[in-house]
C-alpha positions in Angstrom: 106.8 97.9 99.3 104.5 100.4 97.9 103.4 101.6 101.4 107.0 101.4 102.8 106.7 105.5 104.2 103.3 104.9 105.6 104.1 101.8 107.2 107.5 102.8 108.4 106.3 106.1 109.5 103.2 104.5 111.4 105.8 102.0 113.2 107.8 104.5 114.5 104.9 105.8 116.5 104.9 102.4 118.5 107.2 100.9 121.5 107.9 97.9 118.6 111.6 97.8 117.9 111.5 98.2 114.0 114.0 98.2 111.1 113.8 97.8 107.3 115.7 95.0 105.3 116.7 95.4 101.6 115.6 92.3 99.3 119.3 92.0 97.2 119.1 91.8 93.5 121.6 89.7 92.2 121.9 91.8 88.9 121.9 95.7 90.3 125.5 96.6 91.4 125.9 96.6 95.2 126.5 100.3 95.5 123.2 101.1 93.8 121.2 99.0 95.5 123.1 100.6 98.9 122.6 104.0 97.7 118.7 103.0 97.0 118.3 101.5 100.9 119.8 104.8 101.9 117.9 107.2 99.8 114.6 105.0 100.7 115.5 104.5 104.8 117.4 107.3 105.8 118.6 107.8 108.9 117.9 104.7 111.4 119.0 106.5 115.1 116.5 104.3 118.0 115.6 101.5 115.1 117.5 98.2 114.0 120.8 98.0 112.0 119.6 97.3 108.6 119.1 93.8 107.2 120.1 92.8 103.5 117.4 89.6 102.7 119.8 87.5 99.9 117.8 84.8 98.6 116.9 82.8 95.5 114.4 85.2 93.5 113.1 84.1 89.6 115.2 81.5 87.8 117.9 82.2 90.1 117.9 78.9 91.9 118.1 76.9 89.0 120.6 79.1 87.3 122.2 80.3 90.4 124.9 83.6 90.2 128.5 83.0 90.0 129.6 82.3 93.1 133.1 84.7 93.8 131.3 88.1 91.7 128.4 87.9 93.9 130.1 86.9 97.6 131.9 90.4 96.2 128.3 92.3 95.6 127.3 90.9 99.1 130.4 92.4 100.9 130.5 95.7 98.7 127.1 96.4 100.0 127.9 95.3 103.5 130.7 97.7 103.7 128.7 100.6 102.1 126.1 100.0 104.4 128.5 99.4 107.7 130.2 102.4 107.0 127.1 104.8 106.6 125.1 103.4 109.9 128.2 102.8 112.1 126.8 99.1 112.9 127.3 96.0 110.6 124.1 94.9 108.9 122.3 91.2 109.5 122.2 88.7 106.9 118.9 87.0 106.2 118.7 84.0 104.0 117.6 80.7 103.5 119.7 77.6 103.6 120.5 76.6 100.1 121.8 80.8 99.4 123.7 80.2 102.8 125.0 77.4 102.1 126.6 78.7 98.6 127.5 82.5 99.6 127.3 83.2 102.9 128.8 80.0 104.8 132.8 80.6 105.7 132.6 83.8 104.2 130.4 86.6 106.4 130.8 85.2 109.8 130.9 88.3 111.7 127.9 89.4 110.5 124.7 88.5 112.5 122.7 86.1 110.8 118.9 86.0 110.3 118.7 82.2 108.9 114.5 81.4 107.4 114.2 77.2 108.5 110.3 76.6 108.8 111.0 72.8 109.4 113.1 73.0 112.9 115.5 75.0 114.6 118.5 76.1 113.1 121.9 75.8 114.9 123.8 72.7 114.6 123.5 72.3 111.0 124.8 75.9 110.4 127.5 75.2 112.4 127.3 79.3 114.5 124.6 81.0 116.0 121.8 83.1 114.8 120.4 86.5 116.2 117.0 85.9 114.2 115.4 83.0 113.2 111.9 82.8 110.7 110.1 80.0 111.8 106.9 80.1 109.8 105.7 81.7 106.4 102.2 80.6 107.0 100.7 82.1 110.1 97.7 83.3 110.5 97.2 86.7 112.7 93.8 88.1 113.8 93.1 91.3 112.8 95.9 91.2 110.0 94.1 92.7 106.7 96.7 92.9 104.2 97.0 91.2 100.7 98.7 88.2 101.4 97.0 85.4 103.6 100.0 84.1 105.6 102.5 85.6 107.7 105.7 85.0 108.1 106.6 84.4 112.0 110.5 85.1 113.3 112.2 84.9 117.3 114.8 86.7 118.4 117.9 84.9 120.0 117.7 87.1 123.2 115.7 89.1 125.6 113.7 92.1 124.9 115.8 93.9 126.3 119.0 92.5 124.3 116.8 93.2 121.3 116.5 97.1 122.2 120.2 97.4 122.5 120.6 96.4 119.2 119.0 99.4 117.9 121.3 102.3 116.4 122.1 104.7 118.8 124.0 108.3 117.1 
């Protein structure tokens, strides 16, 4: 995001509870792209743990990574990431990089699972903290580049939402 300072900085200065997610390459080693999320972020005291976004990007679907070297990537950065915030990051993804990487293997992590068809749950088999309903919303007022939106609910109360922010 080429305005990620200005629109992280201008976020802060609202009541929203805001966070930033890291979209995971599946060819940059997982301590660089760690390294990057911390150099770019820094510190997240008051905002949301950080979320990693693993999905199919390019020609990855069709040729998808090797399933054991990149459930190894995912945890590496996981554990980098766990161990500099003090919190364990969320997982977003959509089913089809679930279902081949993340399934059986990150279950204590929270999961942010994208399903614009109907609610996710008992063909995932646990639970979900966030959930992406829609990629085509429409907001008034919204004036950026792209025409849709995507739309996500939280699997709690506002108030369950705020305690999830990092508190150092």
């Amino acid at each position: 995001d080429e305005r990620f300072f200005d629109n992280f900085q201008d976020a802060t200065e609202t009541d929203l509870c805001i966070g930033a997610y890291h979209f995971f390459s599946f060819d940059s080693p997982a301590e660089v792209q760690a390294a990057l999320y911390r150099n770019t972020v820094g510190d997240l005291n008051g905002k949301l743990p950080p979320v990693i976004d693993v999905e199919y990007y390019g020609n990855k679907e069709k040729n998808p990574p090797e399933e054991e070297k990149t459930i190894a990537e995912i945890q590496t950065m996981l554990d980098v990431l766990e161990k500099e915030y003090h919190v364990k990051p969320i997982l977003y993804t959509t089913y089809k990089v679930y279902r081949k990487y993340i399934q059986d293997n990150f279950d204590s992590y929270p999961l942010w699972i994208r399903n614009v068809y109907y609610k996710p749950g008992f063909d995932i088999g646990r639970d979900w903290l966030f959930w992406q309903y829609s990629d085509t919303s429409v907001i008034e007022g919204y004036k950026g580049e792209e025409p849709y939106i995507d739309r996500n609910v939280f699997a709690g109360s506002k108030g369950e939402l705020k305690k999830l922010c990092i508190r150092q």
